[in-house]
N, C-alpha and C positions, 0 to 999 in steps of 0.2 A: 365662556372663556374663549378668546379670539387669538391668534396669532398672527401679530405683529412683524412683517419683513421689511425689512429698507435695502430694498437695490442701488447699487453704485454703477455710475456705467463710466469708459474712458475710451474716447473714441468709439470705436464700432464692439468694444467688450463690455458687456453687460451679465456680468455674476452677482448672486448674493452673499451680501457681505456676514460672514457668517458672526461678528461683533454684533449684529444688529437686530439678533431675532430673539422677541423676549415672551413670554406670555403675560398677556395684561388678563386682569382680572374687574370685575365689578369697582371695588373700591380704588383699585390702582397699584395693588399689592401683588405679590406671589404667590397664592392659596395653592401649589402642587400640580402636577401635572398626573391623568392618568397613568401610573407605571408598568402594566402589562402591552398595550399598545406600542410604546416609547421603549420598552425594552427591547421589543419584537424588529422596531426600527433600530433599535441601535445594534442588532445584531445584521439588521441589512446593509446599513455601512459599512459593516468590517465586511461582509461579502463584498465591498467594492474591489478588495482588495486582490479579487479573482479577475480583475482584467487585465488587458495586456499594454494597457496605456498607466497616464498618472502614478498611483503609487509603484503599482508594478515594475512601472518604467525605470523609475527614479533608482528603485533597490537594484534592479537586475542587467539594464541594458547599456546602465553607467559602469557596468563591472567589465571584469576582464574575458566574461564566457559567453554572454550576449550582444548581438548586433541586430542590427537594421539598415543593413545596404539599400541604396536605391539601384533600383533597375530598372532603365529607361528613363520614367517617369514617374512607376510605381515606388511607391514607399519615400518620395520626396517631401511631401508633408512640409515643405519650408523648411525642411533641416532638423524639425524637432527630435527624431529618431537621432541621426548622424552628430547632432552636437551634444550629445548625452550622452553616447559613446568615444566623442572625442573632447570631452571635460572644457566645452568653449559654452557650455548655455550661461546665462545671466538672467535678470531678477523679472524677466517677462517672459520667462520659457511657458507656455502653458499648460504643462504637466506640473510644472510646480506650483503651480496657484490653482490648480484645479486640486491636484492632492492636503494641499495646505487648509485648503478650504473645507474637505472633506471631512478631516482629522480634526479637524479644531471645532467644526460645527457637532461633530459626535461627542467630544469632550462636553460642549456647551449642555446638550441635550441629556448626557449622564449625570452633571451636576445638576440639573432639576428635579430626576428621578433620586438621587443620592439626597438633596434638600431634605430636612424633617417634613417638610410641609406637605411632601409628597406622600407620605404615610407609609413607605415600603415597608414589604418583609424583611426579615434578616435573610431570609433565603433571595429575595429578590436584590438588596441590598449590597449581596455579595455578587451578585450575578454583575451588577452597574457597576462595581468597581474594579472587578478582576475586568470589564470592557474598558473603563477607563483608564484601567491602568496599560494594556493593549494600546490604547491610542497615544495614551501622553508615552508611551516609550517610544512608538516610531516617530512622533513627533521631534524628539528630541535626539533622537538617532540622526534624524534627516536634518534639523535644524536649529538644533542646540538650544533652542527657548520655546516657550509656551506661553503664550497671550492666556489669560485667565478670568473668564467671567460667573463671577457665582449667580446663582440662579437669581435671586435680589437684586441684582445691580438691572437699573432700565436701562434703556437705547442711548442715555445721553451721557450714560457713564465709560470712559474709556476703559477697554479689559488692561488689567496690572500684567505684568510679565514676569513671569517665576525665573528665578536665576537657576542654573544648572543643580547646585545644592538642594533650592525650595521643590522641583521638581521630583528629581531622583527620592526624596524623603518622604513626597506624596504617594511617588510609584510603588514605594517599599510600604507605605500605609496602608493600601490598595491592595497587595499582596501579602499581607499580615497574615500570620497563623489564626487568628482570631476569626478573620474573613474567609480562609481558607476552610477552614473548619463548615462554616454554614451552606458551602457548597454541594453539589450530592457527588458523593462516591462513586465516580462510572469506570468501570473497566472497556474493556474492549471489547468491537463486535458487536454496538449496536447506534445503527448508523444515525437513528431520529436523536439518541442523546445526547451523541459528541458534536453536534451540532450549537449545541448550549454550554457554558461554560462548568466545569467541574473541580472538582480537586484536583486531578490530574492534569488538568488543562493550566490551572492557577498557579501549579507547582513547575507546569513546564516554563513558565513564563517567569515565574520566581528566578530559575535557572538562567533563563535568555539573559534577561536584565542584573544580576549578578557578573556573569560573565563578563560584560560591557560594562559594568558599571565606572571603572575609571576611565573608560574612553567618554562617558556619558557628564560626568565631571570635568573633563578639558584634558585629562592626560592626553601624555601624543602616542598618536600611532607608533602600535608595535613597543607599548612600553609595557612592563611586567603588572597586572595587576597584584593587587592582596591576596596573599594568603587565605585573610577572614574569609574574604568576599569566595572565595573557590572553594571555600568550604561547605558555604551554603548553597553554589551549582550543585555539588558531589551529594547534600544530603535531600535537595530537591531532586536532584535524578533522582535518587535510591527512593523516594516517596512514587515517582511515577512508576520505577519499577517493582514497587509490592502492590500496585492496585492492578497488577495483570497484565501490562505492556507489553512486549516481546518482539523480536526482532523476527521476522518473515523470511520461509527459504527464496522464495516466488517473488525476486525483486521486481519485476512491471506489474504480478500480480497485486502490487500494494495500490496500482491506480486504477485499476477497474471498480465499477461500482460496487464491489462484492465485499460484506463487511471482514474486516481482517483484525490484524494484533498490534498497525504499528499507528497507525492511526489514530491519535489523541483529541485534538479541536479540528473540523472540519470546516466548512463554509458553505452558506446555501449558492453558490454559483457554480455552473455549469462547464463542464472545463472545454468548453467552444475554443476557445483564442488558444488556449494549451494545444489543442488539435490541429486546427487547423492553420493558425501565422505563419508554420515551415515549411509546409507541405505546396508541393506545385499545384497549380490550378487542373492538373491531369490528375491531379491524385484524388478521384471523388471516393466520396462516401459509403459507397455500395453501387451494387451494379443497376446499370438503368440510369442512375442519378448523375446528372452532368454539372451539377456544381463542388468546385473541388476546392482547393486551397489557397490561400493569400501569397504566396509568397514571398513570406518577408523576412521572419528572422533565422539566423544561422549561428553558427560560432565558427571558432578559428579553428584552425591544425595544430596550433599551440597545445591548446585548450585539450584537444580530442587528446592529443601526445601524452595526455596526464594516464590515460587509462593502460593498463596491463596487456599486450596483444600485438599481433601483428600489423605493421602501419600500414601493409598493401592492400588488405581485404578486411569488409566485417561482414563475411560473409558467414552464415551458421559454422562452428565448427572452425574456425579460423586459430583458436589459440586466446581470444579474448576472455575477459573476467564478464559478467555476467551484467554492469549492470553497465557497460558501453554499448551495449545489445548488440544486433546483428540485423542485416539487409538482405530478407530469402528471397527465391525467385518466383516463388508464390504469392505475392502479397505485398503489404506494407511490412515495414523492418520495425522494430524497436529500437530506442535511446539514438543513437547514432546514425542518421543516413548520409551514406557517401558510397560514390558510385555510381552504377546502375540500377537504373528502380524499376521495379515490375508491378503489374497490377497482378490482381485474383485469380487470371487464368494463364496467367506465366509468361502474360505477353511483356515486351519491352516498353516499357511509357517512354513519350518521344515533351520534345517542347512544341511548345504552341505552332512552329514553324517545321514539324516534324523533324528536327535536329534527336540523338535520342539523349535519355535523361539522365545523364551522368554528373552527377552532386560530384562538384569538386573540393579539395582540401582549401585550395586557396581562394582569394577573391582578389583582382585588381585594384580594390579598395572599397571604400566606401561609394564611390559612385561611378554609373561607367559599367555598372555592373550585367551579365545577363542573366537567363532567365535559371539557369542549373549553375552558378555562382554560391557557393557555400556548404558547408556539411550542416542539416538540419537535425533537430531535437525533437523527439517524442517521446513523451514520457505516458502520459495520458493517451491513449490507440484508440481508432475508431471501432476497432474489434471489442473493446472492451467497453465501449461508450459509445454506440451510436449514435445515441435516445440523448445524448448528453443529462447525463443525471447532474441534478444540483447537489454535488461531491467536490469540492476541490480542498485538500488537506493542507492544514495551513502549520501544524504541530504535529510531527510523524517521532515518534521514537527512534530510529535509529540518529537522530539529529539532538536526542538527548543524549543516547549515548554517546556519542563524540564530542559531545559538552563535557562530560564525567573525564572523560579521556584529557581533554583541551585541561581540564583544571589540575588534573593530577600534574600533566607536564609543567605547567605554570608552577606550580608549586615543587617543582623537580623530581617528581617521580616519572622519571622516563620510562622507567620497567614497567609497573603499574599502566601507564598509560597505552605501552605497547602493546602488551597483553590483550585490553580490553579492542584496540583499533584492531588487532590481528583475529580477534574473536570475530568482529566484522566481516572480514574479508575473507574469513575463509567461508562464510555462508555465502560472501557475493564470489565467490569463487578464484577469488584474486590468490595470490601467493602471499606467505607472512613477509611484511618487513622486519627487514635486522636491527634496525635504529629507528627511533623517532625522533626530530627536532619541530621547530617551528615552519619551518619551511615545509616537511612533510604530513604535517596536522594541516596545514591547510589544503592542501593538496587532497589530502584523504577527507577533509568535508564537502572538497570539489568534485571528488567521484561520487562522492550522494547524495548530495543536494543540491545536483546542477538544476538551475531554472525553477528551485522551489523558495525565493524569493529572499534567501539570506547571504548572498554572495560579496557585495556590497558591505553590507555590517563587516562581513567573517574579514573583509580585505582591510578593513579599515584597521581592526583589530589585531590585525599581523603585520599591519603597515604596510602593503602594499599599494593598497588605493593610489595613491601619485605618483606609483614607476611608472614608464613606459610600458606599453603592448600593443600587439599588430592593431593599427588602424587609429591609435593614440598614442602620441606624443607629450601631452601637455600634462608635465611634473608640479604646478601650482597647488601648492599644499595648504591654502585654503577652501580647496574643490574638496575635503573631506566631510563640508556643510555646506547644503544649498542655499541659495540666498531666499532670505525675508520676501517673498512678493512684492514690487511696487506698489500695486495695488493695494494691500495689507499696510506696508510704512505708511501710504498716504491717508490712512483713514485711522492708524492707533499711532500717534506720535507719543506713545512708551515703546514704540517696535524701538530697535537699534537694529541697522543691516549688520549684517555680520564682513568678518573682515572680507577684505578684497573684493568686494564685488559695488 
């Protein structure tokens, strides 16, 4: 059994076309693919999703709390960082064809293992579809269709393209109680199993894709979903939280390699780029060790302004909420660095030019920039992660919980959903709010899930995505979906580019 690729190249770009990879057989048929192998790969795909480019990109640095300034020359990259943050990329950005490609080739490879001809278990069965159903949702998040090739169709057949309805109805098939059911029952606390998919992992994702589901259908930004539909986030929470989930006192304790309670689906990828993309090239690793940080990404003062605290210092003990962290003069800080930074023995870290290294709130813009230009994020610490374990959490409980919250208010139970946000915050040690609206649900899943890869979706969902914000001006309300790949249009003419672009 051989596998078949066809490369397309354009110019000096040369990808595989992920249309084009099929398994031939003896007779010429589809006789199944190994499915333990194929599983194992298609759990290293959705690890892709642990880096700091491609998918990553797309969800997080197109949002309102990540950036990628250039300074000097570093982080110029041709602009791919800066026009994804200022809503100007088009249909050759190369995180978008690189991610498109990724997402649709793991689809491809599921639906082989899902085939009958592949002979899976029902336990393995459920494993390929609660993955498929993970891809075809971000796919359609990102770009509103999905090219479709079933395992049968050879290289000369173009993939069909699921309309937003045939999708959304596959995802919900994929996430069936039926299927759920044949997955194994994992709790919390142990780190080899949530690595694999589970009930709880299926149920969080039941949740996710509920939630969205009429943005995932075409409604517009910031329009009220159903009812039904919030019914079935509220009782998929409530399924994650009787399998043992729990919310953590130890907010940065949840990203050290140490197994915890909030932690549902993890990913085999190493949280390297999480660590390292904000930190200054003086910030090494341990002592002795002279290589230190990228220096690239940051967020704004907008942004940091969301958290509980004093705006002058986050210095331990400042008046802050817990999970904006703090910048000691021992060490590296947690969540929030701004200011002055110190290394291990309490000395001042200077820049490259011995200026010393005080992270500022603002940045002159996107370019232009120097070298201590932005407040940087850590959420993931090299104290907790040297070794960089293969940990990065992709499905955390408190991000269910604020879905339960998000549906109640949808549904108009403001009190309900108060409650349950302020039950939050007082473990991150925030103070209760008095009211809840829409405006402050997102806001409170922007104090927890800054930089853990949903910020994007959550704006889309509240309609914010096409305002203005520092270092983006561009209100084009069909930047809500990235464009179809040229490369993709030119090779499946059933693509349709999507509007505006």
């Amino acid at each position: 059994m051989g596998l078949s690729v066809v490369a397309w190249s354009c110019t000096d770009l040369e990808v595989e076309e992920i249309d084009s990879v099929v398994i031939d057989s003896p007779d010429g048929g589809f006789n199944g693919v190994d499915v333990a192998p194929n599983l194992t790969d298609s759990y290293n795909r959705v690890a892709n999703l642990g880096g700091q480019d491609n998918t990553y990109a797309l969800m997080e640095v197109s949002s309102d709390e990540l950036l990628v300034p250039t300074r000097g020359t570093d982080w110029g990259d041709n602009g791919v960082w800066r026009t994804l943050h200022q809503h100007t990329w088009d249909a050759t950005h190369q995180f978008n064809l690189t991610a498109w490609n990724d997402r649709n080739a793991a689809v491809f490879v599921l639906n082989q293992i899902i085939d009958p001809a592949s002979d899976a278990t029902p336990a393995q069965l459920a494993e390929a579809k609660f993955l498929r159903a993970l891809n075809m949702f971000i796919i359609m998040d990102l770009w509103g269709q999905v090219p479709f090739r079933e395992a049968t169709d050879g290289v000369d057949v173009n993939p069909s393209v699921l309309s937003r309805e045939e999708a959304v109805a596959l995802i919900e098939e994929d996430l069936s109680a039926e299927n759920i059911a044949n997955l194994p029952a994992i709790g919390p606390g142990n780190d080899a199993q949530i690595l694999r998919a589970s009930q709880a992992a299926a149920n969080f994702l039941k949740a996710k894709v509920y939630l969205n589901k009429h943005i995932l259908l075409g409604a517009a930004p910031g329009s009220t979903p159903d009812n039904a539909d919030m019914d079935v986030v509220i009782a998929s929470v409530n399924a994650v939280t009787n399998a043992g989930f729990a919310l953590e006192e130890n907010y940065f304790g949840i990203f050290d390699p140490a197994p915890d309670n909030e932690s549902i689906f993890t990913i085999n990828r190493d949280a390297g780029s999480r660590i390292w993309n904000g930190l200054h090239y003086n910030h090494n690793a341990f002592e002795g060790n002279t290589a230190g940080g990228w220096n690239g990404f940051t967020t704004t003062a907008e942004f940091y302004a969301l958290f509980e605290g004093s705006s002058d210092s986050n210095a331990p003990g400042s008046g802050q909420e817990t999970r904006r962290g703090y910048v000691p003069t021992d060490g590296y800080g947690f969540g929030f660095l701004v200011g002055q930074q110190y290394g291990y023995e309490g000395q001042q870290l200077t820049t490259r030019s011995g200026a010393p290294l005080v992270f500022t709130k603002e940045l002159p813009g996107l370019t232009g920039n120097g070298e201590a230009s932005g407040i940087r994020i850590l959420k993931y610490h090299p104290e907790n992660g040297g070794a960089f374990p293969n940990r990065q959490i992709l499905f955390r409980y408190a991000d269910a919980v604020l879905m339960k919250a998000e549906a109640e208010l949808w549904k108009g139970n403001s009190e309900e959903a108060l409650t349950i946000v302020n039950e939050l915050r007082e473990i991150r040690g925030a103070s209760d709010l008095t009211s809840l609206d829409v405006t402050e649900m997102l806001n409170e899943r922007g104090r927890e899930m800054y930089i853990e890869f949903w910020r994007r979706q959550d704006q889309i969902r509240f309609g914010t995505f096409t305002n203005t914000w520092p270092y983006k001006d561009n209100t084009e309300e069909f930047r809500v979906l990235f464009p179809i790949p040229s490369l993709a249009i030119s090779t499946n003419p059933n693509l349709i580019q999507n509007p505006g672009y």
